[in-house]
C-alpha positions as CSV (number, residue, x, y, z in Angstrom):
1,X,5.4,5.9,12.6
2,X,4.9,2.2,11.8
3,X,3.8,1.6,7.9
4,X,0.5,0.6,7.8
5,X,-1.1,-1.3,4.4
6,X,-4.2,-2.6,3.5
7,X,-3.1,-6.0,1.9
8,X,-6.5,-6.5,-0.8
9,X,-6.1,-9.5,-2.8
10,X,-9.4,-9.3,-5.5
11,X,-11.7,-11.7,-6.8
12,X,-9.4,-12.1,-10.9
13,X,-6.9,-12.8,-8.5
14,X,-5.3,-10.1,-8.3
15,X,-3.8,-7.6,-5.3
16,X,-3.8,-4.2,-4.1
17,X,-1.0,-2.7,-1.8
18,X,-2.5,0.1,-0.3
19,X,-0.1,2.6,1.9
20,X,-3.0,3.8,4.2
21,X,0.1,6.3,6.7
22,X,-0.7,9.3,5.1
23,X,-4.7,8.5,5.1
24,X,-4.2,8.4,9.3
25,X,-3.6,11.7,9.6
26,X,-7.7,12.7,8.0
27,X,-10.3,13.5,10.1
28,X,-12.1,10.2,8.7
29,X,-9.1,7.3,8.5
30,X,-8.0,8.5,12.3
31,X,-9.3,5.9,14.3
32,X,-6.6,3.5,12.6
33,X,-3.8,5.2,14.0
34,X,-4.7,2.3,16.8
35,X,-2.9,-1.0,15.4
36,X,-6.1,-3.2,17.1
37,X,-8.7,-1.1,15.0
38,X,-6.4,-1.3,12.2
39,X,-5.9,-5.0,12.1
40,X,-9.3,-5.5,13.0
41,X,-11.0,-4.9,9.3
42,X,-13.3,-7.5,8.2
43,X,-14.6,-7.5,4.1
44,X,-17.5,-8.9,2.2
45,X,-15.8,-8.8,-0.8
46,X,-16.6,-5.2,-1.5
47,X,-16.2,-3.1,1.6
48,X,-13.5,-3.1,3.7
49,X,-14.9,-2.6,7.7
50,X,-13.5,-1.6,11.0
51,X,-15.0,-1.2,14.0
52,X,-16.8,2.0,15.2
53,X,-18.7,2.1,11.9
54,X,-15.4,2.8,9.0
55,X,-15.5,1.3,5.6
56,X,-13.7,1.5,2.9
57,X,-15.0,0.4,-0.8
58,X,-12.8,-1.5,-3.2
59,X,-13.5,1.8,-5.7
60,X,-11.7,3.8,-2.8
61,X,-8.9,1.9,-3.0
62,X,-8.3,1.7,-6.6
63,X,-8.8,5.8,-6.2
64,X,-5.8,5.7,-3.5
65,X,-3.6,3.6,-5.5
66,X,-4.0,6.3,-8.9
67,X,-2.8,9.4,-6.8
């Protein structure tokens, strides 16, 4: 499988490298297993959206990149 990453560069400048493979395989994260829904996110600065309704907060990610 392709490595997929959420690339999140913050507002104090700066970034978050999230690994998002193993998140694909959850009920929730498995509609980006499809690279165009994947690379499709949009932000406002504090969520992180794809289409079909998934988001992601920046407090998720910070979660992700603990474990």
């Amino acid at each position: 499988m392709r490595r997929l990453s959420a690339h999140v560069r913050l507002d104090n400048g700066h970034a978050i490298l999230v690994d998002m493979k193993k998140k694909l395989f959850t009920a929730r994260f498995s509609e980006l297993r499809d690279k165009q829904v994947f690379t499709a996110a949009r932000t406002d600065g504090k969520v992180i959206y794809w289409p079909g309704g998934l988001s992601l907060t920046i407090g998720e990610l910070v979660e992700f990149v603990a474990k």
